[in-house]
N, C-alpha and C positions, 0 to 999 in steps of 0.2 A: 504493500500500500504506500501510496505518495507520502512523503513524511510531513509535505506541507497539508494535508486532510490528519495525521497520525499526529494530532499536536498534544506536546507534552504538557508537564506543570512548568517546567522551565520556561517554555511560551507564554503561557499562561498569565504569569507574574511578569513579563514584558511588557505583555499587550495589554493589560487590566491592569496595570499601573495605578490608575485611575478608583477603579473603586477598591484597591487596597489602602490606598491614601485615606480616603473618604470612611473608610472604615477605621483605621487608625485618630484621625481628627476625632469621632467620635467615640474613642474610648473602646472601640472593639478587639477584641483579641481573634484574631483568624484561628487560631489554632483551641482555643480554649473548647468548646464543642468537641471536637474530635479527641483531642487528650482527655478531655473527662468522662468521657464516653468509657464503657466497660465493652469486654469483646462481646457481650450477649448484647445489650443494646445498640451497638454496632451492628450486630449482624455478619461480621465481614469474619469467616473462618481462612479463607484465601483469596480474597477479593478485596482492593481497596476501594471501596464507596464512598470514603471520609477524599477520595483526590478531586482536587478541582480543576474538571477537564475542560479544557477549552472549546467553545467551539463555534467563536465570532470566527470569520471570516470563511467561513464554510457555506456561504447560503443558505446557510439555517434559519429558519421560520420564526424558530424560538427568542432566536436571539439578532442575527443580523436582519430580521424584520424587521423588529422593536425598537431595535436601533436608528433604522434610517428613519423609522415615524417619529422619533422622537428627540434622536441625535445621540450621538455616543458619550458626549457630554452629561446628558438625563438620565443614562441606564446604566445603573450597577450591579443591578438583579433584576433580571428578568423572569419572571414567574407565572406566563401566561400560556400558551400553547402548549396543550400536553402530549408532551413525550418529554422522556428522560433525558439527564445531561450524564447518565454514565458512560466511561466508556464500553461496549456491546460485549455478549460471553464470548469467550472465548472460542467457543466452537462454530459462532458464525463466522469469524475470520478466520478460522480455520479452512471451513466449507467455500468461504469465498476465493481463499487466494489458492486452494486446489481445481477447484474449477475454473481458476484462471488459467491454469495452466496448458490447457487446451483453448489453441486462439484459434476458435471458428466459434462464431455465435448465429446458425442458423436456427429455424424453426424448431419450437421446443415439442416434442412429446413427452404429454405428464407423467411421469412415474406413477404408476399404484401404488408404491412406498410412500410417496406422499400422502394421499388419501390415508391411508393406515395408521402413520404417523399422527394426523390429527387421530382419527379416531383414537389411538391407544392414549394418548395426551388425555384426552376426554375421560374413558374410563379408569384410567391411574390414578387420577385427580379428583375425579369426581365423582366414579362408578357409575358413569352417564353411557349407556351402549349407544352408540351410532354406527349404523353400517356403515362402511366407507362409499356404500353404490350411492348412497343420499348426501352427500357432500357434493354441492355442486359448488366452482372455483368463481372470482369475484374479484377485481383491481384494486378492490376498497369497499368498504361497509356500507357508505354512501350511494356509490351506482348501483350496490344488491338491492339497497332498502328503494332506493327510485324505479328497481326495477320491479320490485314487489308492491308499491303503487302503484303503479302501471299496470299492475295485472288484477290487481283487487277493490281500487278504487276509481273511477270512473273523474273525467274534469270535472272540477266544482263543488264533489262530493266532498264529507269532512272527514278527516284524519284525526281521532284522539290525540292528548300529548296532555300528561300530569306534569304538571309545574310546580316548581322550576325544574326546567329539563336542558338537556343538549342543544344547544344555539341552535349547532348544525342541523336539526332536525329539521326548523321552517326552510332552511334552505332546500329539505329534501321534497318541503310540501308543495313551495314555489313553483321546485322543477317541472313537479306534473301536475301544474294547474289544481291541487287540491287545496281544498282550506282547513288552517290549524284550528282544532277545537279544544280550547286549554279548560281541562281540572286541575287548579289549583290543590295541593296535596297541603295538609292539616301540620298544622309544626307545632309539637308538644315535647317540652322542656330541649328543644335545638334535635326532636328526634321527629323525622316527616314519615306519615302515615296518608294511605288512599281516605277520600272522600266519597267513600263508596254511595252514597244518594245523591251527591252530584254527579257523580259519575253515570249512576243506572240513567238520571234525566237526559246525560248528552247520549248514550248508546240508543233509548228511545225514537232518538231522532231519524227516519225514513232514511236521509242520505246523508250514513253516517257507515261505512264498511269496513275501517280501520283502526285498529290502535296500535301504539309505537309503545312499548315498556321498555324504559331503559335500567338493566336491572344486571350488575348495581348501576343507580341513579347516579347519574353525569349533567349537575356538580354536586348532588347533598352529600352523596356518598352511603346512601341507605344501602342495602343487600335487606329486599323481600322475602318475607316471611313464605315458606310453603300454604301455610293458613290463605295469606291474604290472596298470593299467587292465584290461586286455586277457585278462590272465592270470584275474583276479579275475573277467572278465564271461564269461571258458568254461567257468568252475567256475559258474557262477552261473545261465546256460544249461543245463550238464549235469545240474543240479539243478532245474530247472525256478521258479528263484527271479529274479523280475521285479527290473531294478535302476531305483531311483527317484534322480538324480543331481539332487542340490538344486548349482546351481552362481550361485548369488543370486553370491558371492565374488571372481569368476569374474576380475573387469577388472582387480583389486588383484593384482599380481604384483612382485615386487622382482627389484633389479637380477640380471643372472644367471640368472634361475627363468623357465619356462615354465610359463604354464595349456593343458592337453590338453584340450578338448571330449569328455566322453566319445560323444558323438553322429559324434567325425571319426575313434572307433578302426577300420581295415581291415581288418573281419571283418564284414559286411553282419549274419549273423545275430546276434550283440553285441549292436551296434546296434540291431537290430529287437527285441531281449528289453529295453529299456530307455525310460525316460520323463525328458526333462529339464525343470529349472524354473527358470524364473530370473526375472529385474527387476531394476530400475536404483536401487530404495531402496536399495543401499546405495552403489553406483557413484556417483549424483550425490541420495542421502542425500533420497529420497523416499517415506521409510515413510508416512507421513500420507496421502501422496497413494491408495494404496490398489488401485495395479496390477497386476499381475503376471503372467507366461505358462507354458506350459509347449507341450512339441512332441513327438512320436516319429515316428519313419520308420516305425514299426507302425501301420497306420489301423486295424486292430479294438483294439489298444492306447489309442487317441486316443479311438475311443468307447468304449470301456467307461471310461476316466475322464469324459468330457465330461458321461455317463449322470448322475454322484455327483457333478460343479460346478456350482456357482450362483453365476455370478460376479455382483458388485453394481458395477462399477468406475462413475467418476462424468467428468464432461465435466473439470470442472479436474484431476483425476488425468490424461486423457487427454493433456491438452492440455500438461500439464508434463513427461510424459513424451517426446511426442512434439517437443517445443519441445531435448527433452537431447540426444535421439536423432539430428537432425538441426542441433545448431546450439553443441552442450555439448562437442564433442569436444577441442578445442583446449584449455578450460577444465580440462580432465580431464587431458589430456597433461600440460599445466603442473602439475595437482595431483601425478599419480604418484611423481617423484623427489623432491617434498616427501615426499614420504609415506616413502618410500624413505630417506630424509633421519633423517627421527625414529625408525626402527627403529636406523637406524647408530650414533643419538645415545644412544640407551637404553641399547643393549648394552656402546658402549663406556663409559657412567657408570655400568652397573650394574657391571661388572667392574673399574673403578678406585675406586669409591668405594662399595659398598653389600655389604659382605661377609653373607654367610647367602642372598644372590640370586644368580642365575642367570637370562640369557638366552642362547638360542642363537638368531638372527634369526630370522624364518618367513621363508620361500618364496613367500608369498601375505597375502592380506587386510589389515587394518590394524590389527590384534592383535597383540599379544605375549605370550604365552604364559611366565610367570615360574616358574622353579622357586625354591621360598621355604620348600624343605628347612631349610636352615643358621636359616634365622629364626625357624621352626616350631619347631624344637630347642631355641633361646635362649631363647624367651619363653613354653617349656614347654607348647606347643601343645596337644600330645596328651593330658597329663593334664587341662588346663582344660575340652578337650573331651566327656572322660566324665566330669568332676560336672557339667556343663551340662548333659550329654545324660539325668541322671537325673531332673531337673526340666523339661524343654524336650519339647514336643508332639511334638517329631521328633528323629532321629539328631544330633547336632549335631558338625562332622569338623572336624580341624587346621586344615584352611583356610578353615572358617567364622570358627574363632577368629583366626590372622592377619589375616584380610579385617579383620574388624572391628577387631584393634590398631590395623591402619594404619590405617582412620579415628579413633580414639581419640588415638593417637598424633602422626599425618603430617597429619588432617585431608584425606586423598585416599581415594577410593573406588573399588575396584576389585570384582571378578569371582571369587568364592571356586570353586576347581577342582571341589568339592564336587559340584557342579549337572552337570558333564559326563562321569558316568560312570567305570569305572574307567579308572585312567590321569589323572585329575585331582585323586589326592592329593596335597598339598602343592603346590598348583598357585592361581596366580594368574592371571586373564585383565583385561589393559588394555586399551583403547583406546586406540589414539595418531591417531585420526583429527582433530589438533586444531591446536593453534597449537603450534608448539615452547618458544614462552613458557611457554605453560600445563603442559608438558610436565616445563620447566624447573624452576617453581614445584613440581610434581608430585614430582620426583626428588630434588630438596633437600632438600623437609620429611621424605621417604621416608631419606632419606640421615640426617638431623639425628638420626632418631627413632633409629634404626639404631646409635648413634653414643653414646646416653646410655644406652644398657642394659648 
C-alpha cells in the first residue's frame, strides 16, 4: 500500500499540529485517557485502538469533508460521519494486497464462499440461519432499501420511519417519489420506546405499504426488544405493510444490551412479511468498499426486490469483505469493549463536567446521541434560529445553531438532531468510533467552550 494512504502517528503529529496545540492551550493531556485506561477497558489484547490514525488528506468524508466546509482552521475533531478512524484488521490488508498480486482486474465471478461466509458470520454470532441461496448482493444498503421501494411501495405512497431515525432514510424516500410518515418514538428517562397507537393510526392509512426499522436505531442507539419487535411486525402484517429492517448497526452492541435479528422473531409469518439489509461498512468501516446484502425467508419477497437491484459490487470490495468475514473476527472482538469503553467515558465526562449536556448511553452502534437542551437555552439557540431561518434557503432549527457553536467555539464537529426527524430536536449525534484520545481532545474543548459563557 502507498505509504502516503498508510499514514502513520508520526504524520499524524505533523499534520495536526494544530489541534494538539489547541488541546495543550486548554489544559488537555493527549495521553492521559489512554494511560489510565486498564487493558480491559481498552479492549486492545493486540491491537492499538488508543493510536491516533491519521487520515486528512485521504478524501475522507469524515474528515477532509468537514474540513473544506468549515476550514482546517475550525476542525480538531471531527465527529460526524460514521465510520471509524481505526486503522482496518488486519486481515483485510492482508486479503487486499494478495489479491493484488494478480494484475488483471477483469469481470468478477462471485465466489459461493462469499455467500457462506456471511451466512456463517450470521449464525456464529447470532445463531440466525440464512441460507446463503437468499442472500442477494447490493453496492450499498441505500440502493437495496430504494430498491425494495421500488418494489413494495408505489409513487406517493407512505413509507413508515420512527423518529429520530437515519437522515439517510428520506433521502431513500425522495428517491422513489415516496412520502416519509414519521412516528415519533416515546423517550423515557434518555431510553426511546415504539409509540405503538400512533403507530397502528399511521399503518391504518390505505396508502401506507412500508416501514423502514432501523434496529439498532441510527442515532439513539436503542437494540429492540424481541417483545416489541414482534408486537410491531403483527401490527404491521395485519396491515399489510412490508417491514424493511436496515440492521447495517447490527455487530455494535454494549455491555449488557442485546441485538434481536428481526429475521430470528418466532412467528414464521413476521418473518416472511419482512426484508433484511445489512454489510460490514460499518462493522469493520468498509463504506468505500461498496458491498452490501440483503435476504428474506419470503422468495417472491426476494424477487420482486432483486427485479428493482442493480448491484455494481467490485472484486477489491469482495475480496475485503470476504478477507473481514473470515479472518476480522478477533480484531472486532478486541475493538467492541473499546468501543464500549468510550460510550462509558463520555457519559461519565458529560455528566461531571459539561452542564446544558446530557447523555444516556445507547444500547447499540457507536453513537451517542446528546441531548444539548441546557446549551441550546444558554446560547439562545432558538431565537438565532429564526432570524437565520429568515434569510437561509431552508428551515434553519436549534440544533443546526449548536452544531455549529460547537464548531465555532470547541472546534469539534458533530451531527445536528435536525437531519433525523422528529425527536431530534435539541439533539446532537457523535461519533465515538475513534481513539479515546481524540475523544478526549473532543470533550475538553466541548467542556472549555461550555465553561466561558
Amino acid at each position: 500500500m502507498s505509504e502516503k494512504l498508510w499514514l502513520n502517528r508520526r504524520a499524524f503529529i505533523k499534520t495536526a499540529g494544530t489541534a494538539l496545540a489547541g488541546a495543550a492551550a486548554a489544559g488537555t493531556s493527549l495521553t492521559t485517557s489512554a494511560e489510565a485506561a486498564t487493558l480491559e477497558q481498552s479492549g486492545s489484547m493486540g491491537y492499538d485502538f488508543d493510536e491516533v490514525y491519521n487520515r486528512v488528506g485521504t478524501n475522507s468524508g469524515h474528515w477532509d469533508g468537514i474540513i473544506e466546509r468549515y476550514g482546517k482552521e475550525n476542525i480538531e475533531v471531527a465527529m460526524g460521519v460514521a465510520d471509524m478512524d481505526f486503522r482496518c484488521a488486519p486481515a483485510i490488508t492482508q486479503a487486499l494486497a494478495e489479491r493484488c498480486k494478480h494484475e488483471n482486474w477483469g469481470y468478477l465471478d462471485m465466489p459461493p464462499e462469499f455467500f457462506q461466509a456471511i451466512a456463517d458470520w450470521n449464525k456464529r454470532r447470532y445463531g440466525l440461519e440464512i441460507d446463503p441461496e437468499w442472500i442477494i448482493l447490493s453496492d450499498g444498503v441505500h440502493p437495496a432499501l430504494i430498491a425494495a421501494l421500488s418494489a413494495f411501495s408505489p409513487p406517493g405512497s407512505k413509507v413508515i420511519l420512527t423518529t429520530s431515525t437515519y437522515s439517510g432514510f428520506y433521502g431513500d424516500v425522495r428517491a422513489t417519489d415516496t412520502v416519509a410518515s414519521e412516528s415519533p418514538l416515546i423517550i423515557e428517562n434518555g431510553v426511546h420506546r415504539f409509540d405503538f397507537d400512533e403507530l397502528e393510526q399511521r399503518m391504518k392509512s390505505h396508502d401506507t405499504d412500508a416501514l423502514i426499522l432501523c434496529n439498532p436505531q441510527n442515532p439513539t442507539g436503542n437494540c429492540w426488544s424481541p417483545e416489541d419487535m414482534l408486537r410491531l411486525g403483527r401490527m404491521a402484517l395485519e396491515h399489510r405493510i412490508v417491514v424493511l429492517a436496515d440492521e447495517i448497526h447490527c455487530d455494535f452492541v454494549t455491555k449488557g444490551n442485546k441485538y434481536t435479528p428481526f429475521a430470528s422473531l418466532p412467528d414464521k409469518d413476521v418473518v416472511d412479511n419482512s426484508v433484511t439489509f445489512k454489510a460490514l461498512s460499518k462493522t469493520f468501516s468498509l463504506a468505500a468498499m461498496k458491498v452490501a446484502w440483503f435476504f428474506s425467508t419470503n422468495a417472491e419477497y426476494r424477487e420482486l426486490v432483486r427485479a428493482k437491484n442493480s448491484a455494481h459490487t467490485n472484486t477489491l470490495g469482495m475480496v475485503a469483505n470476504h478477507g473481514a468475514l473470515t479472518g476480522g473476527e478477533e480484531w472486532f472482538d478486541e475493538l467492541l469493549p473499546y468501543l464500549d469503553g468510550n460510550h462509558d467515558f463520555v457519559a461519565q465526562y458529560v455528566e461531571e463536567k459539561i452542564p446544558g449536556i446530557s447523555y444516556t448511553k445507547a444500547q447499540g452502534t457507536y453513537l451517542a446521541w446528546l441531548d444539548v437542551s441546557g446549551l441550546a437555552e444558554a446560547i439562545g439557540a432558538e431565537r438565532t434560529a429564526m432570524e437565520q431561518s429568515k434569510t437561509s434557503p431552508r428551515p434553519v432549527k436549534a440544533a443546526d445553531v449548536v452544531s455549529r457553536w460547537i464548531v465555532d467555539n470547541a472546534k469539534v464537529y458533530t451531527n445536528s438532531g435536525s437531519s433525523y426527524g422528529p425527536g431530534g430536536e435539541n439533539h446532537l449525534r457523535m461519533n465515538l468510533g475513534t481513539s479515546r484520545t481524540l475523544i478526549q481532545v473532543a470533550m475538553d474543548n466541548i467542556a472549555a467552550a461550555v465553561q466561558r459563557l
